[in-house]
C-alpha positions in Angstrom: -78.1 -111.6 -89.9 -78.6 -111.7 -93.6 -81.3 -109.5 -95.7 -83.2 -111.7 -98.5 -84.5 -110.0 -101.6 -86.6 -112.5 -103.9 -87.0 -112.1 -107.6 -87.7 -113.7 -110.7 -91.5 -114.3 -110.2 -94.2 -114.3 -112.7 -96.9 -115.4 -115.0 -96.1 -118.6 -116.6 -98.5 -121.2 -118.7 -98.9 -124.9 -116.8 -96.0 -126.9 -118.1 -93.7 -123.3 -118.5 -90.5 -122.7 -116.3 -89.6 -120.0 -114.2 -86.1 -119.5 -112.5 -86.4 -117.7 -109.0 -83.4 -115.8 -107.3 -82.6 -114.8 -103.9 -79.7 -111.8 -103.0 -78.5 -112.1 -99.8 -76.7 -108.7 -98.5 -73.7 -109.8 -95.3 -70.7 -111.8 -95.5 -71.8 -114.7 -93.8 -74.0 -115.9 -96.2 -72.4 -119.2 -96.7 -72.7 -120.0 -93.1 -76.4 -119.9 -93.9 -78.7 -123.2 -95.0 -81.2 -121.9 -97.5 -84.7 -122.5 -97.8 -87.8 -121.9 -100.3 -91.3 -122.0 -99.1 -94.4 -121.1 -100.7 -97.9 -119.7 -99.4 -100.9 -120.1 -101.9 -104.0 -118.3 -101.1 -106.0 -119.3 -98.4 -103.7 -122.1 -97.4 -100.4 -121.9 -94.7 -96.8 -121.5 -95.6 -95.1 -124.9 -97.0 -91.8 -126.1 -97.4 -90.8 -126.3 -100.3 -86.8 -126.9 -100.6 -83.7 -126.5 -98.8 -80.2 -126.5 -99.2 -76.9 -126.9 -96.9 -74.2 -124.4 -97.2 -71.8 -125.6 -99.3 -74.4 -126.3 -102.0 -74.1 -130.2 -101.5 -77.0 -131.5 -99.6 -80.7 -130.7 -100.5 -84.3 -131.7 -99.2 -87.4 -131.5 -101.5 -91.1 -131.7 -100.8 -92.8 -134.5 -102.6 -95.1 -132.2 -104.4 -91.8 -130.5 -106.2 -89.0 -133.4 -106.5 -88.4 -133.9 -110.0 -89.5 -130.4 -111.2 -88.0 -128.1 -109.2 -84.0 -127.1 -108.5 -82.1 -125.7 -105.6 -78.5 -124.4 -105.9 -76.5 -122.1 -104.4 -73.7 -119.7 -105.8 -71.6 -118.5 -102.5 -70.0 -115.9 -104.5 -72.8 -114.4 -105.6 -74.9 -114.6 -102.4 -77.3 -116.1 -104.0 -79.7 -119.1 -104.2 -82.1 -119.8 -106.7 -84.7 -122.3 -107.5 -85.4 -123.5 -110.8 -89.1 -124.7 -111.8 -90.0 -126.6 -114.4 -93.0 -128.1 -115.4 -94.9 -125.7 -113.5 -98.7 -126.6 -112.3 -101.7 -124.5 -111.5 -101.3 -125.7 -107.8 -97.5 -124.4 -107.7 -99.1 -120.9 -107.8 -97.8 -119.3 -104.2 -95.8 -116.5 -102.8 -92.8 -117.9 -103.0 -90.2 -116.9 -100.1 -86.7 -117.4 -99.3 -85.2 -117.6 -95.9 -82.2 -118.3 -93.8 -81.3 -120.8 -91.0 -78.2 -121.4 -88.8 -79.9 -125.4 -89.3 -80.7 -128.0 -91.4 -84.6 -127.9 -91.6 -87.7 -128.3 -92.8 -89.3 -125.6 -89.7 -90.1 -122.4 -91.1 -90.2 -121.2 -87.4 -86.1 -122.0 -87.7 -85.5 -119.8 -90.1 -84.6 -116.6 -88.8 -84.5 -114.2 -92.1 -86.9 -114.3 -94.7 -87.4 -112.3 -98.2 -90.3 -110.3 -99.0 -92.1 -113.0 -101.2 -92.0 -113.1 -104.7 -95.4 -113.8 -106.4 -95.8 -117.3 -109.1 -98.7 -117.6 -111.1 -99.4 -120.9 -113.5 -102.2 -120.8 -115.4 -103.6 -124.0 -116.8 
């Protein structure tokens, strides 16, 4: 089992960027597909993006592809998500988490961070 520590959150302006990390701690991290989901207030968790483990496949939501980034560095233990031209309605908890498989389920994912907290103001 892997431990997921988010960072990297913020306030950003609509149309700013924001770069969001993810330590894992374990040596099996890159058995692990990554994911990023989101929470905003009042509303459930969405999917957001994932990522296989060697880095080369990746799955957007519609509401991100073209904007946001996921890659991986193995050797790091980390994934990360880069955002660009951030929106008002990106503004979530954003969370990492960990799956043994490819999807889009959050109930597969069997490790999750703490959240880290986006804010775009418009």
């Amino acid at each position: 089992q892997v431990q997921l520590v988010e960072s990297g959150g913020g306030l950003v302006q609509a149309g700013g960027s924001l770069r969001l990390s993810c330590a894992a701690s374990g040596r099996t991290f890159s058995n692990y597909y990554m994911g990023w989901f989101r929470q905003a207030p009042g509303k459930e968790r969405e999917f957001v993006v994932n990522i296989s483990p060697s880095g080369v496949n990746t799955a957007y939501a519609d509401s991100v592809k073209g904007r946001f980034t996921i890659s991986r560095d193995n050797t790091k233990n980390t994934v990360y998500l880069q955002m660009n031209s951030l929106k008002p309605e990106d503004t979530a908890v954003y969370y990492c988490a960990a799956s043994k498989v490819w999807s889009e389920v959050e109930t597969l994912y069997s490790a999750w961070g703490q959240g880290t907290q986006v804010t775009v103001s418009s």
